[in-house]
N, C-alpha and C positions, 0 to 999 in steps of 0.2 A: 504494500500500500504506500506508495509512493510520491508525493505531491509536489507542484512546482510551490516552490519558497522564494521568499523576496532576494537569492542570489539571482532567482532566473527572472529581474527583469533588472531597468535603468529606471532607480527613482528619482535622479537630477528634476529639479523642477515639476515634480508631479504631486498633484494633490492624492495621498494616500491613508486612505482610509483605515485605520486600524482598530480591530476589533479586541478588546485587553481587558481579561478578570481584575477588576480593582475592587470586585465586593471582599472587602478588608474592612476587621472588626474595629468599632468605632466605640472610644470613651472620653467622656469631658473634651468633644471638637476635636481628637486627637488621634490618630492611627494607632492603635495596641499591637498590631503584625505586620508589618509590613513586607513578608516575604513573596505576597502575590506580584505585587509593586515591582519589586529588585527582579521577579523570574521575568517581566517583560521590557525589562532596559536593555539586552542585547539588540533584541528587535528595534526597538525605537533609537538606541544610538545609533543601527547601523542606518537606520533610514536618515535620521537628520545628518551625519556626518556626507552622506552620501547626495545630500542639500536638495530632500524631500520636503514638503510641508504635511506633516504628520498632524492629520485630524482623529484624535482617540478616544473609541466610545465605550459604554459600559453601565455596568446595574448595581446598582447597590443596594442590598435588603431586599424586602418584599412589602413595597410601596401599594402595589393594587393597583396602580394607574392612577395615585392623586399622588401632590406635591407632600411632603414628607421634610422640614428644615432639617429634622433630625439624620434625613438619610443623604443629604445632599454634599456632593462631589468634592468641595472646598477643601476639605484637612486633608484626601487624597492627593489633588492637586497640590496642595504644600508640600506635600512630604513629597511627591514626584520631581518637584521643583528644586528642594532639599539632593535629590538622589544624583539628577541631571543637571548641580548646578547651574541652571538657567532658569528664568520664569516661562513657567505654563499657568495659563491663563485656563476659567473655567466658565465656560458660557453661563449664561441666566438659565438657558434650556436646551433640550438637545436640538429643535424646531425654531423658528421662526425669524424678522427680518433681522434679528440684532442677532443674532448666531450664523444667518448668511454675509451679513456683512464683514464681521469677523474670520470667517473663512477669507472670503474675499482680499481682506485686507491683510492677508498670512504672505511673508516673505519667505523664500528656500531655505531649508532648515531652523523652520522652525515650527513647536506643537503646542496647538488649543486639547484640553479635555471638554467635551460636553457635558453638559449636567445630565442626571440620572437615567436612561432611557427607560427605566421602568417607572417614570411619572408620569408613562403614555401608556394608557393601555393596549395599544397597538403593537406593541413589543412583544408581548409574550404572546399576543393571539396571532402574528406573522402577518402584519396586514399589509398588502400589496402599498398603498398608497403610502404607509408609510416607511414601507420600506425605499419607494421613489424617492422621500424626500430625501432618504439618511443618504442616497447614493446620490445624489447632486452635488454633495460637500465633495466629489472626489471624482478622482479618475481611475485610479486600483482601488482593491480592496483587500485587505490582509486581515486573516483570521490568529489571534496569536492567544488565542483564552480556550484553550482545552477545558477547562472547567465548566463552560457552557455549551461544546460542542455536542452534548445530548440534546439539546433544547432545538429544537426547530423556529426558532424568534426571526422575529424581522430584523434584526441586527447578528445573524449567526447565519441566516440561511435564503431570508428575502433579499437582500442585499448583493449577498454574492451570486445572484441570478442574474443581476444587472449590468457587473463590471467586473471584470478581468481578475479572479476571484485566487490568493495565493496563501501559501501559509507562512506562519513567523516563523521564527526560529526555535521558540519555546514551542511551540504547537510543532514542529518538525522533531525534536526532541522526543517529546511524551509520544507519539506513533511508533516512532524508532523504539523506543528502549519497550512499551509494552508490548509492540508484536514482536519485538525480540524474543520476550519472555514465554508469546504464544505458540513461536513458528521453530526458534532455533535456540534454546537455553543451553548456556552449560551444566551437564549432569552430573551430579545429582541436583534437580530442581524442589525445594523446598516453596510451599507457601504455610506462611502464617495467617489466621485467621481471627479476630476477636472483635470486640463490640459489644454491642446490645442485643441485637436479635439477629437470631436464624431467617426469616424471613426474607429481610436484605439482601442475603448475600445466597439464596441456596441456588441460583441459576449459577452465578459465579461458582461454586465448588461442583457442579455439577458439571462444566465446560472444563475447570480446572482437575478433576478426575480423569480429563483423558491427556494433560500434559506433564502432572508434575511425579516426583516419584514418593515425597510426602505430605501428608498435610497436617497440622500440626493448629490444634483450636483451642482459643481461647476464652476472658470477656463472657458476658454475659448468654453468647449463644453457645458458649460451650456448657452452659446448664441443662440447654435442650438435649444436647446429647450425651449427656449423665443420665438424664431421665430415661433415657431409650436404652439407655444398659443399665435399668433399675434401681440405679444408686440416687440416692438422697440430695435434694436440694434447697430443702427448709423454705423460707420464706422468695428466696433469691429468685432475682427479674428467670425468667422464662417462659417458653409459647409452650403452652400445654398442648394446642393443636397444632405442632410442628411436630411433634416426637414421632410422628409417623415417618415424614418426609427424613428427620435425623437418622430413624431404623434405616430406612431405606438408601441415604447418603454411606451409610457404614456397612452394608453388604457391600455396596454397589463400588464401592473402595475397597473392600476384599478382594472381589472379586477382579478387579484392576491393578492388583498387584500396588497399591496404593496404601504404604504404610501408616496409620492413624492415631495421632498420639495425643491423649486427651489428660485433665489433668486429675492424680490419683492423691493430691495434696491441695487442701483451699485454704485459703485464709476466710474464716468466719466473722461478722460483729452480729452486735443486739438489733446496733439501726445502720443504715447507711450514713453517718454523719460524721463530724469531725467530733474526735475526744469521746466517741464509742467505744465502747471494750469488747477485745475483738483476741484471737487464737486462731491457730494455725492446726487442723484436725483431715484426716484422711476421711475420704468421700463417700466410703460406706453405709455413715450411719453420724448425726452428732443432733442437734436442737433444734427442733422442727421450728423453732418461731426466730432462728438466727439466718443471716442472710450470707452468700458466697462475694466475698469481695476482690478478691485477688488470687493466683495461683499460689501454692506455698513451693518453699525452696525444695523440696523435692521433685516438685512438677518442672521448677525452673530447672535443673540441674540433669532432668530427661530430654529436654527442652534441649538443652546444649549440647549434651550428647547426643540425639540425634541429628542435630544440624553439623556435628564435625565434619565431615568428610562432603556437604553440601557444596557446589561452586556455583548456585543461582537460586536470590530467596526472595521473594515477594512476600512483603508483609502488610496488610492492611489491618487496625484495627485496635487498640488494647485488650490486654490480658488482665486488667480487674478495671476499679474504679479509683480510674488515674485522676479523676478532678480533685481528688480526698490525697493526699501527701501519705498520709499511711498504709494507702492501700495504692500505692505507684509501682512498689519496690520491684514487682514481677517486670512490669512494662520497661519500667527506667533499666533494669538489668537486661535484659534482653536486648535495648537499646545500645547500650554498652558492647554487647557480647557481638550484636550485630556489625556493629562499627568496625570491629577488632578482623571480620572477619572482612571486610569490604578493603580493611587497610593490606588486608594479605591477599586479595585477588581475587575474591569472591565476589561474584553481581552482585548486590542489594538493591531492590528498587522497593520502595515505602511510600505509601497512600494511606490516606485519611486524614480527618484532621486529629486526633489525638495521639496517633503514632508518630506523625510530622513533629507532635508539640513536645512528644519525650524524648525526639532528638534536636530539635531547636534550647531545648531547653536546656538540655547538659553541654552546648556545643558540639554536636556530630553531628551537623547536617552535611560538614564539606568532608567528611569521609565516606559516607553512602553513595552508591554508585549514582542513582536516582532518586531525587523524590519529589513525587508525580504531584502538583497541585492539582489533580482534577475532582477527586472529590467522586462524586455520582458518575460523573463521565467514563473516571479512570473503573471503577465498578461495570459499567454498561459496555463497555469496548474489551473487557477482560471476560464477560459475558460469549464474546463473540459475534455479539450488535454492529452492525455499522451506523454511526452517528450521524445525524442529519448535516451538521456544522461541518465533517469533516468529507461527507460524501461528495459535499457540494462544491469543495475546492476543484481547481485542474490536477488533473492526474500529468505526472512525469511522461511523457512519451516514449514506448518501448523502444528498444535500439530492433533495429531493423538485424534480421538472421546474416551473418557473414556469405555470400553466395561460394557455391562451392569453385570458383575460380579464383575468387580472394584466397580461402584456404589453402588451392590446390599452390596459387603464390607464394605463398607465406611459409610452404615447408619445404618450396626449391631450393 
């Protein structure tokens, strides 16, 4: 899956439309992460350096199609301004005569952000007309937000129907490294698994059953399938009407030669909360009114031992309740364990958001091979989905078969 990227054109002097995840968490007017930001500056330096006028659009929150102060693009644009030492300016709206003007008025190298496109509701419903408008401000259009290339929006997919449609650099990145993990991994291929619910993710382990050689479950949906091997899970989050689907994930991984390694140690508390009293107890049997919060060092220590000899691991997820400091230790450890391995040559590519946030957090983000900002997307294309946002790019042109006189020249 191969896509023309902003090498393969000349954006000297073109107005090019860039399409960039900046829905980044917002407190007191201020950016709290800014790593969605930093993942789309390759892109945007290399177009302004290359003396484009970079028009960059995006969503922030879930507005509903009304204005929203609270959700609006300003502290992005600062901190943008902040990263690209230079002012980026941030329209009123992403529409109307004083945002075309502003276009208009753009010299070579240099980038407007629009305000919110989701304070139109025409964004999410893919409306033709407004997709016309967004593609006026431009002459290309560049997709570089894999985080919403699930979305079919009039900024992801109407858009690029209109004008000469390529991808960024970050969006050429996230295809490459996940269908690497799809089509060609190094083996042994490990995935991690954890979170909240089975539900989520059972198409994913279900696609991912016929690639990898372990899977290895964590987090809250690895309760579900405790339950499905009759062991105990006290009060702790789990889909009671999933244990079907979990029996059925765990044959169907037998049966695929598909090693499954679940955990046979938890860490318990009373409540989910901070400064609960809480123990570490094997999964048999313990206090039906206590809850499962973390994997305990025995499960972790299975964990690592079977990931030794792994050289490709995809991890999406936490393995307890990473929000709570006491009950991190599994996720943060693994974090670590992971990193050690990526610094010795082993793939690591990491998605979601709270597995991103127990390597952001300890400083190991620049030792993992990958880590995917998509979020849903990087779920839905790991699925084996083809994404709307990403279908609608041009595809690479195949190289034409060597005729066999070329050949028959080539080995006189």
């Amino acid at each position: 899956m191969e896509k023309l990227t902003i090498r393969d054109f000349d954006p000297a002097g073109q107005r090019v439309f860039v399409r960039v995840d900046f829905n980044v968490p917002l407190a007191d007017g201020r950016v709290t992460d800014d790593s969605r930001i930093r993942g789309a500056l390759p892109t945007i330096k290399t177009l302004l350096a290359a003396g484009a006028k970079v028009i960059l659009a995006s969503h922030l929150g879930r507005p509903d199609g009304k204005v929203q102060d609270g959700l609006r693009l300003r502290p992005v644009g600062e901190r943008l301004s902040q990263l690209l030492r230079r002012n980026v300016p941030v329209t009123g709206d992403a529409l109307g005569v004083g945002t075309e003007d502003a276009v208009k008025r753009m010299r070579n190298g240099e980038a407007l952000l629009l305000e919110n496109l989701r304070f139109h509701a025409a964004e999410e419903k893919n409306d033709p007309a407004f997709a016309a408008q967004l593609a006026k401000y431009g002459d290309i259009y560049v997709n570089d937000a894999f985080g919403t290339a699930h979305r079919a929006h009039a900024s992801t997919v109407g858009i690029a129907k209109l004008l000469p449609a390529y991808a960024g650099l970050l969006m050429e990145r996230e295809i490459a490294m996940l269908s690497s993990l799809l089509e060609k991994p190094k083996r042994p291929f490990a995935a991690i698994l954890g979170g909240a619910k089975v539900s989520d993710k059972i198409n994913v382990i279900d696609h991912l059953l016929t690639k990898v050689d372990l899977l290895i479950l964590g987090g809250g949906m690895a309760n579900t399938f405790l339950l499905a091997q009759g062991k105990s899970v006290g009060k702790s989050l789990a889909e009671h009407d999933r244990v079907d689907d979990a029996r059925r994930i765990l044959a169907a991984a037998e049966k695929a030669g598909v090693d499954v390694v679940l955990p046979t140690d938890v860490v318990i508390a009373k409540e989910v909360t901070r400064g609960t009293e809480y123990k570490t107890v094997g999964t048999e049997k313990f206090p039906a009114s206590w809850h499962i919060v973390d994997v305990g060092e025995q499960s972790r220590a299975a964990i690592e031992t079977a990931l030794a000899d792994v050289q490709t691991v995809l991890w999406n997820g936490p393995l307890g309740v990473f929000e709570i400091p006491s009950f991190a230790h599994g996720t943060k450890e693994i974090a670590r364990f992971l990193a050690d391995k990526a610094e010795h040559g082993a793939t690591v590519v990491v998605g979601g958001g709270d597995s991103v946030a127990a390597i952001e957090q300890q400083g190991l983000a620049d030792k993992m091979t990958h880590i995917s900002t998509g979020g849903g997307a990087s779920l839905e294309f790991l699925e084996g989905r083809e994404l709307p946002g990403i279908a609608v790019l041009q595809d690479k042109p195949t190289p034409a078969p060597k005729s066999k006189k070329a050949k028959a020249g080539a080995t006189a």
